[in-house]
N, C-alpha and C positions, 0 to 999 in steps of 0.2 A: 504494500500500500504506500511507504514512502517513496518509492519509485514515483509511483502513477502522481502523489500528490507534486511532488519536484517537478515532472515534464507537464504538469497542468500551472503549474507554478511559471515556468519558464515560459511556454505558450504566451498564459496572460499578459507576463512582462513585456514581450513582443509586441504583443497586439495594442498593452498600453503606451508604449513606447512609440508607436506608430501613429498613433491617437494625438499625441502629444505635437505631432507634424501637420496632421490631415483635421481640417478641418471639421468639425463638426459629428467625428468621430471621440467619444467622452472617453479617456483617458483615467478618469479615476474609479469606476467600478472596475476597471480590468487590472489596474494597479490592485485594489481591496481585496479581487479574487486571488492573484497571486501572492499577495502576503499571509492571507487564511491559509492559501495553501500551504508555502514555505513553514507558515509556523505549527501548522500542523503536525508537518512532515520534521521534525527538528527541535527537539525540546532546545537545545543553544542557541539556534536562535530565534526561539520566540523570549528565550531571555537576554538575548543583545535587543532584541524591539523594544520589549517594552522597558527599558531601560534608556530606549535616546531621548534627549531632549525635545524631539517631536513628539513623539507619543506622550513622555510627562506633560510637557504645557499644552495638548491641544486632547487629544483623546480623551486618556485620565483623567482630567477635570469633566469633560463630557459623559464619560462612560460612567463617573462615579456619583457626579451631582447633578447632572442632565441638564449642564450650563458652561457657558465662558465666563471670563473677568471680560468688562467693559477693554480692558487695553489689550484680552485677546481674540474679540470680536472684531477691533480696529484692522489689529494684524492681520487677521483671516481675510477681511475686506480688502484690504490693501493690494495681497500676494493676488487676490481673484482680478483686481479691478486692473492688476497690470498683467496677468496673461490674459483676458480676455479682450482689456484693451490692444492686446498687439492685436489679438484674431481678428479685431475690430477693424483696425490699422490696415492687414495683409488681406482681408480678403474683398472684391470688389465686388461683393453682389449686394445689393441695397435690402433685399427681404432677409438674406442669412445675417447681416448688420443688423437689422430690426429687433430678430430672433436673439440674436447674442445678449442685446440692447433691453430686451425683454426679462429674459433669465438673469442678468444682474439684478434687476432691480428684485424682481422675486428673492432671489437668494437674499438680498440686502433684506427686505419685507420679513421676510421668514426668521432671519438670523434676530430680527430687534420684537418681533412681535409672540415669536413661538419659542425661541431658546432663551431660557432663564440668564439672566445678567446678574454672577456671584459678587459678589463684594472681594476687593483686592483680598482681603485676609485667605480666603479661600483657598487659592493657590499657594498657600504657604504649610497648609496642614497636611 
């Protein structure tokens, strides 16, 4: 089984990875599927994961309190607002601009009205 879950793992990183070029191909479920996998398949490194400082400040806080701190909802906005601004930038079709244009604002909508906003201390416990 750890075979199958590593070459499903490796597949998805591909396919995320390609994502990450092509337009309007989403990029982070197929990242999400290959790290379930990998951490599946690998009790080491599912504890290199959950030990980086990505997963501490943005997961863990989410996973454990089913919220951000206000300065890591900024951040999240921020990293979104400049990869999809390039896709915005790179691609010359006026409806997929629209679309992208759309989904930001959703995700912005979503992040301040559905996801709980911790208090700074939060992050420290």
């Amino acid at each position: 089984m750890k075979y199958v879950l590593i070459t499903i793992g490796v597949l998805f990183t591909i396919i995320g990875f390609i994502g990450a070029v092509v337009p309007l191909l989403p990029t982070t479920p197929f990242l999400l599927v290959a790290v379930i996998c990998f951490s599946n398949s690998s009790d080491r490194f599912k504890n290199w994961l959950v030990n980086t400082k990505i997963y501490i400040n943005f997961v863990e806080s989410f996973k454990n309190e089913r919220g951000y701190t206000l300065k890591n909802k900024f951040k999240l906005l921020a990293s979104l607002y400049i990869v999809v601004g390039f896709s915005i930038y790179m691609i010359d079709h006026t409806w997929i601009r629209a679309g992208l244009i759309v989904m930001v604002l959703i995700q912005t909508i979503v992040l301040f009205t559905f996801v709980k906003t911790l208090p700074q201390k939060a992050k420290e416990r």
